[in-house]
C-alpha atoms as a printed R data frame, in Angstrom:
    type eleno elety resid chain resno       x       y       z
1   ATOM     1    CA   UNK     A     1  27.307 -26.446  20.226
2   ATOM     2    CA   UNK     A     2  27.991 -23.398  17.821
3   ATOM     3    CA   UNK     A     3  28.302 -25.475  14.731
4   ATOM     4    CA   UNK     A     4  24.552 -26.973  15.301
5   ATOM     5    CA   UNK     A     5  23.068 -23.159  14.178
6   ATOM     6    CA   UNK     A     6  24.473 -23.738  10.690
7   ATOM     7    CA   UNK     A     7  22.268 -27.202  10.366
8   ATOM     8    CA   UNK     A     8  19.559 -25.183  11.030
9   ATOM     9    CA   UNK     A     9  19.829 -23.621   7.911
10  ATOM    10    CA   UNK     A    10  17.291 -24.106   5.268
11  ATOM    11    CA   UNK     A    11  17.574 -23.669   1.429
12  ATOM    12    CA   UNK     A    12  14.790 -21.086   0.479
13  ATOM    13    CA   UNK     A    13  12.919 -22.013  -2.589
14  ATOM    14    CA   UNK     A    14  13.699 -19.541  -5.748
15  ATOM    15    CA   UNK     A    15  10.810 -20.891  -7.917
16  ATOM    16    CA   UNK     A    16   7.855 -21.636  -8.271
17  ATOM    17    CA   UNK     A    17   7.207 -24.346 -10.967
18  ATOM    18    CA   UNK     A    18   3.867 -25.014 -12.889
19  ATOM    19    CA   UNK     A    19   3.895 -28.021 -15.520
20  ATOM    20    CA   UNK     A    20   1.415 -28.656 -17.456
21  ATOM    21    CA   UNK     A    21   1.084 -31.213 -19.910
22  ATOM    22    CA   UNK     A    22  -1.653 -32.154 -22.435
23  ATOM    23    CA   UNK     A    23  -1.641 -34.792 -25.156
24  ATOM    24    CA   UNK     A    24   1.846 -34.133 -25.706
25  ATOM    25    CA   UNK     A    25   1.974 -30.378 -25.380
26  ATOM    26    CA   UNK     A    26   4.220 -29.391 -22.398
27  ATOM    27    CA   UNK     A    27   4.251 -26.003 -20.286
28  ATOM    28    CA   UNK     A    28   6.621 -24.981 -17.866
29  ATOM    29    CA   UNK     A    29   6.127 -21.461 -16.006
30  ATOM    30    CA   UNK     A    30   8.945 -20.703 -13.850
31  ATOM    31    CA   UNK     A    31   7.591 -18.015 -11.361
32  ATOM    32    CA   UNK     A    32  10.436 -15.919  -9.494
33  ATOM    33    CA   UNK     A    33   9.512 -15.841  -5.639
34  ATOM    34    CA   UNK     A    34  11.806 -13.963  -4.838
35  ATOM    35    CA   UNK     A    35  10.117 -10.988  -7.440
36  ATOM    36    CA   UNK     A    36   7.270 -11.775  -6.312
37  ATOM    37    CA   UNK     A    37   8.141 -11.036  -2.636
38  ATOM    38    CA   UNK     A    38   9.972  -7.693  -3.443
39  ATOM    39    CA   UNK     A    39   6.940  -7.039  -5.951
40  ATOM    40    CA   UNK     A    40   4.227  -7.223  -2.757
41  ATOM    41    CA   UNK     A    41   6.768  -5.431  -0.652
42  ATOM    42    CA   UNK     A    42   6.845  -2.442  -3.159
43  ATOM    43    CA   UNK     A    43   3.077  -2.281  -3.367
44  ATOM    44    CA   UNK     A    44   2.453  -2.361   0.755
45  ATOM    45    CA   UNK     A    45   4.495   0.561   1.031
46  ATOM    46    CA   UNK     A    46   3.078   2.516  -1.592
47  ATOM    47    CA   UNK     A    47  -0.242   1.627  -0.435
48  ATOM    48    CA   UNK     A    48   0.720   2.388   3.655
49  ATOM    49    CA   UNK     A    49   2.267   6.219   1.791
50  ATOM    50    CA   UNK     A    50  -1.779   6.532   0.137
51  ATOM    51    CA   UNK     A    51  -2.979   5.413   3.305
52  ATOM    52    CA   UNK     A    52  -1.576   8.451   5.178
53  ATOM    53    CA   UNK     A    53  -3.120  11.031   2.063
54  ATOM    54    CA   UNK     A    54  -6.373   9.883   2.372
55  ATOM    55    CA   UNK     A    55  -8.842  11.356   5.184
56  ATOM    56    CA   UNK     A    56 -10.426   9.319   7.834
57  ATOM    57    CA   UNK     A    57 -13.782   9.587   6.095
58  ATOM    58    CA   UNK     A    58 -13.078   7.249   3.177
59  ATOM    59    CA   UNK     A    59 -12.268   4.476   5.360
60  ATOM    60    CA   UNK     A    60 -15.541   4.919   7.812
61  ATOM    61    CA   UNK     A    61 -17.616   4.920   4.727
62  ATOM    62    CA   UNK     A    62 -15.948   1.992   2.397
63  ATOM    63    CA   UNK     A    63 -14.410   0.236   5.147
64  ATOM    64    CA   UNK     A    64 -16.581   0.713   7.875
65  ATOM    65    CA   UNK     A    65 -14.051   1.585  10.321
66  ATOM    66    CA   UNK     A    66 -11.968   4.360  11.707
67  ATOM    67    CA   UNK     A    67  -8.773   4.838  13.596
68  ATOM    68    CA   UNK     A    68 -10.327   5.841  16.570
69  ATOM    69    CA   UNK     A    69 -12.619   2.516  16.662
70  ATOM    70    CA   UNK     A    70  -9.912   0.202  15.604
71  ATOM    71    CA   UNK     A    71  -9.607  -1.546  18.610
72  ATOM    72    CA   UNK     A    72 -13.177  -1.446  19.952
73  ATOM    73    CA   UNK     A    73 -15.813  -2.427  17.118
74  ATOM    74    CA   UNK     A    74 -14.613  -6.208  15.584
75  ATOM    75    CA   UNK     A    75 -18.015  -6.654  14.026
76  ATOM    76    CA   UNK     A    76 -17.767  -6.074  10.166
77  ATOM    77    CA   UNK     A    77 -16.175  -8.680   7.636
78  ATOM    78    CA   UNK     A    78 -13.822  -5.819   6.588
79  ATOM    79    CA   UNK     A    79 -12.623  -5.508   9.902
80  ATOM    80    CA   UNK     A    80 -10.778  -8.514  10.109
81  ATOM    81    CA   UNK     A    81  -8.331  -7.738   6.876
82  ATOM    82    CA   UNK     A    82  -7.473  -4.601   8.362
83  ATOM    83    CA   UNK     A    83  -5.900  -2.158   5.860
84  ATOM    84    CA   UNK     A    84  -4.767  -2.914   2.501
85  ATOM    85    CA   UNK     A    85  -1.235  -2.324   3.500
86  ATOM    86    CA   UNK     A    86  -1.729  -4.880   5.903
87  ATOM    87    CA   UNK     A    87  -3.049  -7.951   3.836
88  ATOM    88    CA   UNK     A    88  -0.274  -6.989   1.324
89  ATOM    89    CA   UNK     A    89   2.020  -7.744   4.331
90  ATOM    90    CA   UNK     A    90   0.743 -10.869   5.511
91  ATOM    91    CA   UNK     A    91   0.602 -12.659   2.167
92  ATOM    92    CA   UNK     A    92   4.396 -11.641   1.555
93  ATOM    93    CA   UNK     A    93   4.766 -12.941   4.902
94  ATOM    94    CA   UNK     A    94   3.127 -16.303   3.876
95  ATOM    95    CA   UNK     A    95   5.111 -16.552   0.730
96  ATOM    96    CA   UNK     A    96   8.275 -16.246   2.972
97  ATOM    97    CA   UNK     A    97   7.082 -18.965   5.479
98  ATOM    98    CA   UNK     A    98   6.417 -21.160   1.785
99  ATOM    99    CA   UNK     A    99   9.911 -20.492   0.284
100 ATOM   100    CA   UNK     A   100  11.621 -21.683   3.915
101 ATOM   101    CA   UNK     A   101  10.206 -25.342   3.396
102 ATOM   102    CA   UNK     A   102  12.995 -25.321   0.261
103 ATOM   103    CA   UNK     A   103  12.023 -27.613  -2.521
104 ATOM   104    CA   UNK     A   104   8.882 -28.906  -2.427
105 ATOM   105    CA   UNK     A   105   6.246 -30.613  -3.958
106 ATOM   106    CA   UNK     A   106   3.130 -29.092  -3.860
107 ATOM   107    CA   UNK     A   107   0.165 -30.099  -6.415
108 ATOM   108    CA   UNK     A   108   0.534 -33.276  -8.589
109 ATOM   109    CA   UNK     A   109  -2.749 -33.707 -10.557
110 ATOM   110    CA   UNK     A   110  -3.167 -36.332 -13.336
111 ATOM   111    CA   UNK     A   111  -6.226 -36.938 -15.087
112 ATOM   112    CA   UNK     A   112  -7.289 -39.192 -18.231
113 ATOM   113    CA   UNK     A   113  -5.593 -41.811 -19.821
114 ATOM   114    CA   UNK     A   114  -4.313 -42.366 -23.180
115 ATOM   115    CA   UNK     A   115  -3.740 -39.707 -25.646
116 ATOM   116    CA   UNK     A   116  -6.129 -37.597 -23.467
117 ATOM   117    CA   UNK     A   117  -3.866 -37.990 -20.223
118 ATOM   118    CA   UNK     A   118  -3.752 -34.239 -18.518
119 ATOM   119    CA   UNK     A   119  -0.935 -33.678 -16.148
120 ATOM   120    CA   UNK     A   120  -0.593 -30.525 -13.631
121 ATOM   121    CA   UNK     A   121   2.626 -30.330 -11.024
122 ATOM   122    CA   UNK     A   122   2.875 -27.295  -8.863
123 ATOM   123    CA   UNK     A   123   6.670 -27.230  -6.778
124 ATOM   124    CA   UNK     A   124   8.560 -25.068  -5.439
125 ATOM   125    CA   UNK     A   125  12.524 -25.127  -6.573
């Protein structure tokens, strides 16, 4: 039925939290995803402009890889990351695929006891 699509929607995640508390002393760090994600978007497209500017040579000789060979030599470590543009793009991606799980949980460390109890949460909000 047409009404079951809008069930399907998820709340994205704004935030991500870190607490940390110490022997009384409490931090909170709110982290903006959503900057973040337009922050790493920015960057990959400035990078992918650079990449255009700057001749084939550079990336044979501190990549180890040209265009040409792109598709035929999968043999150095490098290779597998691809261009910079390109690992900006997939972690943006996986920060997307985080913020669709909504509010989460994801780290809850305690350590100690007593006065010299240490507490770290990590969740996304």
């Amino acid at each position: 039925m047409w009404n079951s699509q809008f069930c399907l929607f998820h709340y994205r995640s704004l935030f991500l939290l870190v607490r940390v508390r110490v022997a009384g002393f409490r931090l909170t760090l709110p982290l903006a995803l959503f900057l973040m994600d337009e922050t790493i978007e920015i960057i990959a497209d400035m990078l992918w402009l650079t990449e255009k500017f700057i001749p084939g040579w550079v990336y044979e000789e501190y990549f180890g890889f040209s265009e040409k060979q792109d598709q035929q030599q999968l043999k150095r470590p490098l290779k597998y990351f691809g261009y910079p543009h390109q690992l900006l793009q997939f972690s943006r991606e996986f920060l997307n695929e985080l913020r669709r799980h909504g509010r989460y949980s994801l780290v809850e460390v305690e350590v100690g006891a007593g006065s010299h109890k240490q507490r770290v949460s990590v969740e996304l909000l």
